[in-house]
Gaussian input, Z-matrix of N, CA and C with variables (Angstrom, degrees):
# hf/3-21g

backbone

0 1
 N
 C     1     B1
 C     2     B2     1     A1
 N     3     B3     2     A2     1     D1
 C     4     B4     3     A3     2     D2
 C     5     B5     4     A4     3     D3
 N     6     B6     5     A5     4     D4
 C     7     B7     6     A6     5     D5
 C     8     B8     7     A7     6     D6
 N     9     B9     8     A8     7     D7
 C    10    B10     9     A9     8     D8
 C    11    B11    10    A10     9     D9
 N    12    B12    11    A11    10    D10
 C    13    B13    12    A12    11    D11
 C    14    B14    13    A13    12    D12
 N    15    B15    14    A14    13    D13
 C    16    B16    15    A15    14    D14
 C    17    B17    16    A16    15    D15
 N    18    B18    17    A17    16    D16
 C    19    B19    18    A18    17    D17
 C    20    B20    19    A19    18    D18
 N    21    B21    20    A20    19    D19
 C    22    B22    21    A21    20    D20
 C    23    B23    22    A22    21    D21
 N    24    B24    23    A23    22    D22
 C    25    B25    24    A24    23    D23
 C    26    B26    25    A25    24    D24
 N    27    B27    26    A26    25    D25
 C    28    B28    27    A27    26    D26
 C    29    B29    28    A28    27    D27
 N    30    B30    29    A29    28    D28
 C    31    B31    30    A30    29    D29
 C    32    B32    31    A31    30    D30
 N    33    B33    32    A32    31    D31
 C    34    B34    33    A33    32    D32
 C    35    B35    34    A34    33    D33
 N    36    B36    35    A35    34    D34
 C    37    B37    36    A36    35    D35
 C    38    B38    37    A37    36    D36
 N    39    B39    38    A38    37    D37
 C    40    B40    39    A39    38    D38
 C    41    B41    40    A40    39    D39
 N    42    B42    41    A41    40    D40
 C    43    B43    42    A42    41    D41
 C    44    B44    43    A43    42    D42
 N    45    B45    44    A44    43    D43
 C    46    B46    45    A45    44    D44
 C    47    B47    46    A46    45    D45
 N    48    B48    47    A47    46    D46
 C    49    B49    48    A48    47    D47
 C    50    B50    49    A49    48    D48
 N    51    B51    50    A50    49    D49
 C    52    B52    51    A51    50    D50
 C    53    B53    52    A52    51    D51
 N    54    B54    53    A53    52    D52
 C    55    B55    54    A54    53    D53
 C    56    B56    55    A55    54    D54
 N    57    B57    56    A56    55    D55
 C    58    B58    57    A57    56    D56
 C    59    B59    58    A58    57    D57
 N    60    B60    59    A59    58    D58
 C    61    B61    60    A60    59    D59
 C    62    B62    61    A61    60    D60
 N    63    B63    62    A62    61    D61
 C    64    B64    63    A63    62    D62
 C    65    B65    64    A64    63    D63
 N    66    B66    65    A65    64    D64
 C    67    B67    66    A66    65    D65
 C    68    B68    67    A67    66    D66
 N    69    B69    68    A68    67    D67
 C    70    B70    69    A69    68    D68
 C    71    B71    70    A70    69    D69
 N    72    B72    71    A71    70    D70
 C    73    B73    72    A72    71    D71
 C    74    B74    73    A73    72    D72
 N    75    B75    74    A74    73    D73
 C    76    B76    75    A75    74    D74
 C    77    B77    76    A76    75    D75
 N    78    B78    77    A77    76    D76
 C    79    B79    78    A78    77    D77
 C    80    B80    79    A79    78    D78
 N    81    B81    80    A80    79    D79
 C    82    B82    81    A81    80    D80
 C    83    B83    82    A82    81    D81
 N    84    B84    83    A83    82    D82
 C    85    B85    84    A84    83    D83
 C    86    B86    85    A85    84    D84
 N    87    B87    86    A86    85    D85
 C    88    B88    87    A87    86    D86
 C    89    B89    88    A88    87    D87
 N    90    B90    89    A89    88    D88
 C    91    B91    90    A90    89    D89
 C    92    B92    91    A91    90    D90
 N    93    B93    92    A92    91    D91
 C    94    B94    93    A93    92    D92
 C    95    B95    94    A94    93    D93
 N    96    B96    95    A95    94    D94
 C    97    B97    96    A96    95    D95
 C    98    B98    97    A97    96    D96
 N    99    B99    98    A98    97    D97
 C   100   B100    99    A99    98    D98
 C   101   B101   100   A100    99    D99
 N   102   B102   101   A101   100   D100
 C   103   B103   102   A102   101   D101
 C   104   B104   103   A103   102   D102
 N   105   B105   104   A104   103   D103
 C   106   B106   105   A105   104   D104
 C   107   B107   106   A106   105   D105
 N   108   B108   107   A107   106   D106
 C   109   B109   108   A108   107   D107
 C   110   B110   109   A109   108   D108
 N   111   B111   110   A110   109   D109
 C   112   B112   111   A111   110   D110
 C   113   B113   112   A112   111   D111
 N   114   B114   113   A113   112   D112
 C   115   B115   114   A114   113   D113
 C   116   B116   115   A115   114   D114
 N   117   B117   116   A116   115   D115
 C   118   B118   117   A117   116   D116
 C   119   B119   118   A118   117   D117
 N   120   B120   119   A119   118   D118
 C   121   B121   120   A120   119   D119
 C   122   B122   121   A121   120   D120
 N   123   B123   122   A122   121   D121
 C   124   B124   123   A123   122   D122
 C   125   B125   124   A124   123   D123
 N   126   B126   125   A125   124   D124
 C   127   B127   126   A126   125   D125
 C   128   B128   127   A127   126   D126
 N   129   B129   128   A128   127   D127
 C   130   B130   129   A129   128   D128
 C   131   B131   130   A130   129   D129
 N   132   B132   131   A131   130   D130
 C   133   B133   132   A132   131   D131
 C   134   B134   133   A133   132   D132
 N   135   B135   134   A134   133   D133
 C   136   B136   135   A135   134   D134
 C   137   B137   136   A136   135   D135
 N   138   B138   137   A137   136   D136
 C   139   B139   138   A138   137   D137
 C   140   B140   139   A139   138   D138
 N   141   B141   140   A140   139   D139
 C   142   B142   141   A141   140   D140
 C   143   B143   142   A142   141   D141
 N   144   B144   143   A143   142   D142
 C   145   B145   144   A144   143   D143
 C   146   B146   145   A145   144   D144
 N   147   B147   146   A146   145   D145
 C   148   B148   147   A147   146   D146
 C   149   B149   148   A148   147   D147
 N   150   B150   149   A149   148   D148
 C   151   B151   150   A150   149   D149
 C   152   B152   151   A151   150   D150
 N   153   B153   152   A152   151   D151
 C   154   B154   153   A153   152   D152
 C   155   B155   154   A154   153   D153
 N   156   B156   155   A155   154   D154
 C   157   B157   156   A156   155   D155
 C   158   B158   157   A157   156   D156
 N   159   B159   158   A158   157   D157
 C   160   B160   159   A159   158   D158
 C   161   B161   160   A160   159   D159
 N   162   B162   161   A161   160   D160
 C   163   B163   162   A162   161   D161
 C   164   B164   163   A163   162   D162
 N   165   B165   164   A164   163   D163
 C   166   B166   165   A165   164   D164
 C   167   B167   166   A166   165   D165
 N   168   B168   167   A167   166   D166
 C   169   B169   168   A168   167   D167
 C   170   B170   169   A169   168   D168
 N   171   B171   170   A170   169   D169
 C   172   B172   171   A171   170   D170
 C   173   B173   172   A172   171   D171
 N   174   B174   173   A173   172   D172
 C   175   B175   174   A174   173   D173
 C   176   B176   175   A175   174   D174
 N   177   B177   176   A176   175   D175
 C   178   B178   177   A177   176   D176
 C   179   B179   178   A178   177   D177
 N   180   B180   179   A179   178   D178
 C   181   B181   180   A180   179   D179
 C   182   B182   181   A181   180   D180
 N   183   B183   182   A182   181   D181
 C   184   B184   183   A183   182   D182
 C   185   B185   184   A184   183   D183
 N   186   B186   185   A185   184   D184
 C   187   B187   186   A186   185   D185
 C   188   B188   187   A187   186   D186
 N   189   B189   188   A188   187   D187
 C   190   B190   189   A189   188   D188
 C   191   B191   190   A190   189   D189
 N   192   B192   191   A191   190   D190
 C   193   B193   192   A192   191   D191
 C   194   B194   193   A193   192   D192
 N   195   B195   194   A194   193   D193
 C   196   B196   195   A195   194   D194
 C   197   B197   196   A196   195   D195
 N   198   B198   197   A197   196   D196
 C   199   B199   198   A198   197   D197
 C   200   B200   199   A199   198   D198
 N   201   B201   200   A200   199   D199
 C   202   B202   201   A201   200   D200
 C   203   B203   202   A202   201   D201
 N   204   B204   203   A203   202   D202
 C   205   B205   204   A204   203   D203
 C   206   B206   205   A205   204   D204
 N   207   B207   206   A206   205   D205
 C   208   B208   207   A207   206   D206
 C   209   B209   208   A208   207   D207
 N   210   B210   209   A209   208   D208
 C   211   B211   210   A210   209   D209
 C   212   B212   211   A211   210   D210
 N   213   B213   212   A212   211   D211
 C   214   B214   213   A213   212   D212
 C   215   B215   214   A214   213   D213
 N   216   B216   215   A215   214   D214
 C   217   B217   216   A216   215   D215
 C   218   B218   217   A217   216   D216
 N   219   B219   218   A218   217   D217
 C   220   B220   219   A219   218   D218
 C   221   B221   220   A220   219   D219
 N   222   B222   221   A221   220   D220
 C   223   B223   222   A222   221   D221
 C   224   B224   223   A223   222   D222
 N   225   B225   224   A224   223   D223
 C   226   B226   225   A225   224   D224
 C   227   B227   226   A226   225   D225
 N   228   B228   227   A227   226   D226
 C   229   B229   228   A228   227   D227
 C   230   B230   229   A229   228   D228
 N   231   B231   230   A230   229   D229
 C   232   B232   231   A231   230   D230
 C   233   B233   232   A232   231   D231
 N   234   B234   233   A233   232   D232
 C   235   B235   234   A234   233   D233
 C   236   B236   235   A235   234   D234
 N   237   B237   236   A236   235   D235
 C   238   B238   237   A237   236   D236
 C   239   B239   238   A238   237   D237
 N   240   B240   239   A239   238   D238
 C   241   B241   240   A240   239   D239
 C   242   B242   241   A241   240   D240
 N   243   B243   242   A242   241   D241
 C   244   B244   243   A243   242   D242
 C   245   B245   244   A244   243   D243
 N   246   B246   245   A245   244   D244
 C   247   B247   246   A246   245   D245
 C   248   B248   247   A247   246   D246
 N   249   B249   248   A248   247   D247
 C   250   B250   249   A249   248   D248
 C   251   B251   250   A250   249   D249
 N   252   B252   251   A251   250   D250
 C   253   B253   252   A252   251   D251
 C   254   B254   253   A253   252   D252
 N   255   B255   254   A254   253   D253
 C   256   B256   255   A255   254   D254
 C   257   B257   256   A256   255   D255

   B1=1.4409
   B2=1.5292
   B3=1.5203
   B4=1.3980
   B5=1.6914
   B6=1.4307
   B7=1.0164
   B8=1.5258
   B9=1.2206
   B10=1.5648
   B11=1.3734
   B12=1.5410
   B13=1.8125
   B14=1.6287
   B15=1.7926
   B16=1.1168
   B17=2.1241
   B18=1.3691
   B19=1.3889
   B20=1.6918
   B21=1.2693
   B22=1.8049
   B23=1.3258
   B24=1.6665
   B25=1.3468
   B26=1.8061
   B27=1.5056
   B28=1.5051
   B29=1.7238
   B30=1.6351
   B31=1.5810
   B32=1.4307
   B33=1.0650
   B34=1.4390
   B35=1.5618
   B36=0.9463
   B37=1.4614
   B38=1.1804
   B39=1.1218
   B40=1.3507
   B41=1.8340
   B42=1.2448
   B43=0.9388
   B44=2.0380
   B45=1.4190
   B46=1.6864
   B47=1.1436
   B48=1.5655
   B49=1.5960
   B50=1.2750
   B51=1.4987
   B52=1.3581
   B53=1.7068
   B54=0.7913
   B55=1.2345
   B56=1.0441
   B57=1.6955
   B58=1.2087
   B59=1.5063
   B60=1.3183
   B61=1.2938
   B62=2.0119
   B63=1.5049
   B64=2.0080
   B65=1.2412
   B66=1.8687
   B67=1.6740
   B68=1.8623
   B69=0.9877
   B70=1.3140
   B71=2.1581
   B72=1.1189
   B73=1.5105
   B74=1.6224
   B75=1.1132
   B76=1.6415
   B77=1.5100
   B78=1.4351
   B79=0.8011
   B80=1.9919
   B81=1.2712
   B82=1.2821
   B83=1.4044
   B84=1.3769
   B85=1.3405
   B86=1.6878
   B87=1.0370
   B88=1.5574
   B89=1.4434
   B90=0.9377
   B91=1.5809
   B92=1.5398
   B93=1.8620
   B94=1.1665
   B95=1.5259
   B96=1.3061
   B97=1.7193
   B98=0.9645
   B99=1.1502
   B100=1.7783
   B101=1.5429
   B102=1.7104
   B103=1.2200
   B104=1.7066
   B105=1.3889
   B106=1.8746
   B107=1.3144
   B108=1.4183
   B109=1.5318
   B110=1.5158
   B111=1.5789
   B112=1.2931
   B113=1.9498
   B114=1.6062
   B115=1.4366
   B116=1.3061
   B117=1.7034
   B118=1.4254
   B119=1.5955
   B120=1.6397
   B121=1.4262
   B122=1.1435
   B123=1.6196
   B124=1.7958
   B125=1.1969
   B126=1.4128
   B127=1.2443
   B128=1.8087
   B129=0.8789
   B130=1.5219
   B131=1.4974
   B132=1.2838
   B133=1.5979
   B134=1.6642
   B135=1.3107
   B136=1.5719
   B137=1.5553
   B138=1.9927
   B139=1.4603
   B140=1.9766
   B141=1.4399
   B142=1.3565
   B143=1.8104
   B144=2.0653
   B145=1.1402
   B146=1.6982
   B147=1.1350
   B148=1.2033
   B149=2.0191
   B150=1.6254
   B151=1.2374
   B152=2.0196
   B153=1.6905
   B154=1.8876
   B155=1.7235
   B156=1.6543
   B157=1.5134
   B158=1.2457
   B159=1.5152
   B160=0.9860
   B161=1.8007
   B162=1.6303
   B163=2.0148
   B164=1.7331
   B165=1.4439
   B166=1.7566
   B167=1.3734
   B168=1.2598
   B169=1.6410
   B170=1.4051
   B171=1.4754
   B172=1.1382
   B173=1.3415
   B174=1.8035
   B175=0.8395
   B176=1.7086
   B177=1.6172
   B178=1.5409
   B179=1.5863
   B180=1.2145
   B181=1.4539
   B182=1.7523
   B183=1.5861
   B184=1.3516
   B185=1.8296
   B186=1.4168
   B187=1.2996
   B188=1.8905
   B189=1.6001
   B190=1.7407
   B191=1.0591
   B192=1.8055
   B193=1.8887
   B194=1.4202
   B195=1.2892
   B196=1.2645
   B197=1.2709
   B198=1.9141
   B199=1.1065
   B200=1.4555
   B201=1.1614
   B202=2.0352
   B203=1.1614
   B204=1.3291
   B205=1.5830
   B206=1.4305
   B207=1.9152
   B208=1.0937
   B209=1.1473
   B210=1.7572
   B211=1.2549
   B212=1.8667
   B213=1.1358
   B214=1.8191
   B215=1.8307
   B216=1.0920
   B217=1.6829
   B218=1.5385
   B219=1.5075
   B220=1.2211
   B221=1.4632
   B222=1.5348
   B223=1.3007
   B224=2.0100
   B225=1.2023
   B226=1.5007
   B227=1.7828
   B228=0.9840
   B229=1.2943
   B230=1.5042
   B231=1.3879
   B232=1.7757
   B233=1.6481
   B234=1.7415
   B235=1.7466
   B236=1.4405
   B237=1.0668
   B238=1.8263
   B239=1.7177
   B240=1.3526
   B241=1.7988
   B242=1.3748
   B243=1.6734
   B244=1.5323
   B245=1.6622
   B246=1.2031
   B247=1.5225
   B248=1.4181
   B249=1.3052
   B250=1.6036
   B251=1.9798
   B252=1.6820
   B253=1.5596
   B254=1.4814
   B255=1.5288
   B256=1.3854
   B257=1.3041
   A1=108.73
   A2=110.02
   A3=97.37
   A4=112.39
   A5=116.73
   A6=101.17
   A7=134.80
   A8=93.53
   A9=124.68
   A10=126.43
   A11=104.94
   A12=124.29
   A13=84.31
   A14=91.97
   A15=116.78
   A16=119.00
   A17=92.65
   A18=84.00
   A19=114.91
   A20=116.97
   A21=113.66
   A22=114.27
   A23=99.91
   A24=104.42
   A25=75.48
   A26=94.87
   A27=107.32
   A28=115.01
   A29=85.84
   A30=95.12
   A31=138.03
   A32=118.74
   A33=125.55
   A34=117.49
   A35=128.64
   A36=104.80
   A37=151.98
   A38=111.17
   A39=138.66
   A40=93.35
   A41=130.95
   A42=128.57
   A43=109.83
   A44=104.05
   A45=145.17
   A46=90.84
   A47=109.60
   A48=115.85
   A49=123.98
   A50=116.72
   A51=133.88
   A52=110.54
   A53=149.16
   A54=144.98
   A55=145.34
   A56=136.63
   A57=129.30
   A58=120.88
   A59=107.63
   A60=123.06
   A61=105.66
   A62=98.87
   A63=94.33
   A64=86.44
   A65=136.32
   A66=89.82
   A67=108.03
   A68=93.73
   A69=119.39
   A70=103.58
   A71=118.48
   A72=132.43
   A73=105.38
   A74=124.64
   A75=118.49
   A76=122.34
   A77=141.65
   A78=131.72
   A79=128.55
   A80=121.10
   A81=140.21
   A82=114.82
   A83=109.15
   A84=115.43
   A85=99.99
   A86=117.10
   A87=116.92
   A88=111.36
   A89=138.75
   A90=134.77
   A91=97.42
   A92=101.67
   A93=91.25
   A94=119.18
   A95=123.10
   A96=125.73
   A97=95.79
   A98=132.70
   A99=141.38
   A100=104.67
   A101=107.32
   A102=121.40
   A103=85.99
   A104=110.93
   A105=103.00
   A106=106.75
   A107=112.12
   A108=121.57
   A109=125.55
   A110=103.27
   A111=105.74
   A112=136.14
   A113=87.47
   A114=97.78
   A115=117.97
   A116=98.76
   A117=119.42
   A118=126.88
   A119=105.75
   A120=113.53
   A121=134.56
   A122=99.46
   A123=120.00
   A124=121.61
   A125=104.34
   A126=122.06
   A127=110.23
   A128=108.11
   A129=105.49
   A130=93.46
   A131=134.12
   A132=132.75
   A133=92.95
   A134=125.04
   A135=120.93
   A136=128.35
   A137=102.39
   A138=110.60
   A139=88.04
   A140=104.48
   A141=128.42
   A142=104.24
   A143=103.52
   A144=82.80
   A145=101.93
   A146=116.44
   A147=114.47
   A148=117.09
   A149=95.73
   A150=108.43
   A151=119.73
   A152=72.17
   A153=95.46
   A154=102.42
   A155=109.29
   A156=99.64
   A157=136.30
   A158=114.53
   A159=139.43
   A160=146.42
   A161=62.14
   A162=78.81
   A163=111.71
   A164=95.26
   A165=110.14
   A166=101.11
   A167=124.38
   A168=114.74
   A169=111.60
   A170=130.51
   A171=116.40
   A172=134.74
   A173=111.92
   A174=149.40
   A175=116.23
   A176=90.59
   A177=109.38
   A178=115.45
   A179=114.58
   A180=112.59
   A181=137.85
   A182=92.82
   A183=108.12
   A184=142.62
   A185=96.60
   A186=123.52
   A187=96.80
   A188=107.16
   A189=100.40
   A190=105.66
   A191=122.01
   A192=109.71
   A193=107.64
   A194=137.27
   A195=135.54
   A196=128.25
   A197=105.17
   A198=116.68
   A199=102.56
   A200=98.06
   A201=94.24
   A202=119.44
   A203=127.83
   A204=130.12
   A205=102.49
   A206=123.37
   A207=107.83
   A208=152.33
   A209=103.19
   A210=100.25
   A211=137.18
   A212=87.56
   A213=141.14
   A214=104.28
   A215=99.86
   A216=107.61
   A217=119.91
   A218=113.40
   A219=128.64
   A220=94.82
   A221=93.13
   A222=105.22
   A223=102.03
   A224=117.88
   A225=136.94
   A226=90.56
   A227=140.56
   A228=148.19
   A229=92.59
   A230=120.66
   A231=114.26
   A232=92.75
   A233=74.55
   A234=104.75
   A235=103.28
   A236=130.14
   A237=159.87
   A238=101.36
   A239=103.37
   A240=84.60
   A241=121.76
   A242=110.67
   A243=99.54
   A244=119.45
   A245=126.51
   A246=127.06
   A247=107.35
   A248=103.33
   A249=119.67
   A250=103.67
   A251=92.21
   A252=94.05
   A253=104.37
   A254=123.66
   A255=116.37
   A256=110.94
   D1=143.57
   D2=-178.80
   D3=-112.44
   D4=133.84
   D5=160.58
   D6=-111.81
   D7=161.22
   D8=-175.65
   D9=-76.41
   D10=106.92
   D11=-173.33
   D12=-49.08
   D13=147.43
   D14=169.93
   D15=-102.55
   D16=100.03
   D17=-163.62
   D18=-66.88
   D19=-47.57
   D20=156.37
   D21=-104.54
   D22=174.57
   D23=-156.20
   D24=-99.98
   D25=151.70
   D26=169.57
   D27=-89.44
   D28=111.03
   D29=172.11
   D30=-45.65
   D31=162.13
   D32=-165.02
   D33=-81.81
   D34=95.56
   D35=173.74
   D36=-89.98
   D37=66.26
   D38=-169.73
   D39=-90.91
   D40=170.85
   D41=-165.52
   D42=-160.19
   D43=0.78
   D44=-152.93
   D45=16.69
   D46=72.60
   D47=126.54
   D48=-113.13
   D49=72.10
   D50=-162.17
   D51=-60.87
   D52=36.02
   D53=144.15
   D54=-73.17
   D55=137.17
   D56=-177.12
   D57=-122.78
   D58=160.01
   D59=-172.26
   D60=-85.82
   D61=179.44
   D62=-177.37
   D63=-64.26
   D64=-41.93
   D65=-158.65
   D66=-119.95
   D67=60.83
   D68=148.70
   D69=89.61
   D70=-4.79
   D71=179.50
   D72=-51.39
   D73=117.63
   D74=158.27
   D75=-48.99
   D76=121.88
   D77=162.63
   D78=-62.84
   D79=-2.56
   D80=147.91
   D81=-57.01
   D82=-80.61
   D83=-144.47
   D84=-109.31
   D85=-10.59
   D86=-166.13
   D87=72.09
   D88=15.19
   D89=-176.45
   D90=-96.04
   D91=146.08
   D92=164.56
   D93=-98.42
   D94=-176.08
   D95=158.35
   D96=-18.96
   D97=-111.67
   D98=-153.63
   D99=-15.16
   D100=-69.10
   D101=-137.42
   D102=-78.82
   D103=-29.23
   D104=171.86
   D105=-52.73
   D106=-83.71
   D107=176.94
   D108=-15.12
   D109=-58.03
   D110=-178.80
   D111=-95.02
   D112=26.50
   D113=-168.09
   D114=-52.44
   D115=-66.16
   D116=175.03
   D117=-32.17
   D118=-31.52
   D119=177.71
   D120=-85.76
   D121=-20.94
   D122=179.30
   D123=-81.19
   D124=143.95
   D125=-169.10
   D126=-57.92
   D127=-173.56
   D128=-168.49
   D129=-89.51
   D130=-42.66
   D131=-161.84
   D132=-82.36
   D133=-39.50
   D134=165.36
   D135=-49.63
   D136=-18.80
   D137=-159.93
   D138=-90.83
   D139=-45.33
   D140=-175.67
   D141=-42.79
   D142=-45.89
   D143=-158.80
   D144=-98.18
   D145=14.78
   D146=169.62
   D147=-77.57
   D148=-28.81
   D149=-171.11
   D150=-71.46
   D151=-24.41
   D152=178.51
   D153=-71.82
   D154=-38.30
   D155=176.67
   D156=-87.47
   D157=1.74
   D158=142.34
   D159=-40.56
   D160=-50.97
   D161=170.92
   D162=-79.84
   D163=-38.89
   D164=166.20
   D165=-43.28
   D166=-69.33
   D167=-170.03
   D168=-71.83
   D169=-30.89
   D170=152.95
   D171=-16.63
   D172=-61.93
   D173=-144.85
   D174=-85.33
   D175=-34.12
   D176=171.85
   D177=-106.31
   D178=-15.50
   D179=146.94
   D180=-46.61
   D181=-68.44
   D182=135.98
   D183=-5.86
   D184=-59.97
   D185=-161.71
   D186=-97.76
   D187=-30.09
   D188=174.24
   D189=-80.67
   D190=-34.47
   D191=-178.07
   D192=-67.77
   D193=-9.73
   D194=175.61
   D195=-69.96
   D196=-36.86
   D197=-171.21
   D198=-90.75
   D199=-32.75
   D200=171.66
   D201=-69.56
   D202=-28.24
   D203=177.76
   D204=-62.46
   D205=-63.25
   D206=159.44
   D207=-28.09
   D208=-39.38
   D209=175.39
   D210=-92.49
   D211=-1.36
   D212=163.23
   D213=-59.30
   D214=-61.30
   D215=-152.05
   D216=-85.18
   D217=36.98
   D218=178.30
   D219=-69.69
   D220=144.83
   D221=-160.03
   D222=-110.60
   D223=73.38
   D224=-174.77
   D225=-36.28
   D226=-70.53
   D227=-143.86
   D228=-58.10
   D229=-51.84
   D230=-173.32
   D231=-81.06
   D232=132.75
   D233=179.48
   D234=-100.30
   D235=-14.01
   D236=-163.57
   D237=-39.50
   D238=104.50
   D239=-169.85
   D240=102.43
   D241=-35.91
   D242=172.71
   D243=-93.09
   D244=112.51
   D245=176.96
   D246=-39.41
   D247=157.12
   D248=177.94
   D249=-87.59
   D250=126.73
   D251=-168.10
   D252=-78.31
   D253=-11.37
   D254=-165.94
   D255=-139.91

């Protein structure tokens, strides 16, 4: 297999919103501990595949504010369907 020169270095994504969640996730960047700690050392296809799981949690983050908004967004004003109690 051949590989392929890396013409830039893949940036960091950190974003310095250094905060973390209980199990250990940045609230910035989505990285966890490890993958913070060990950026600098990883290989470029290690940096790549951290960046792919990233977007994954992105992705399912995303996908819970959706389901909560939905489940949020009852619409009180339509009476549509409910019988008259009196």
């Amino acid at each position: 297999m051949n590989q392929q020169f890396e013409l830039f270095e893949i940036a960091n994504p950190c974003i310095g919103l250094c905060k973390s969640n209980k199990k250990g996730y940045c609230f910035g960047c989505l990285r966890s501990r490890i993958e913070r700690q060990l950026w600098h050392d990883m290989t470029t296809e290690q940096q790549r595949e951290v960046l792919r799981l990233i977007a994954g949690r992105k992705q399912r983050i995303e996908q819970m504010r959706q389901r909560k908004d939905e489940q949020l967004g009852f619409d009180f004003e339509d009476t549509a369907g409910a019988g008259k109690l009196f």
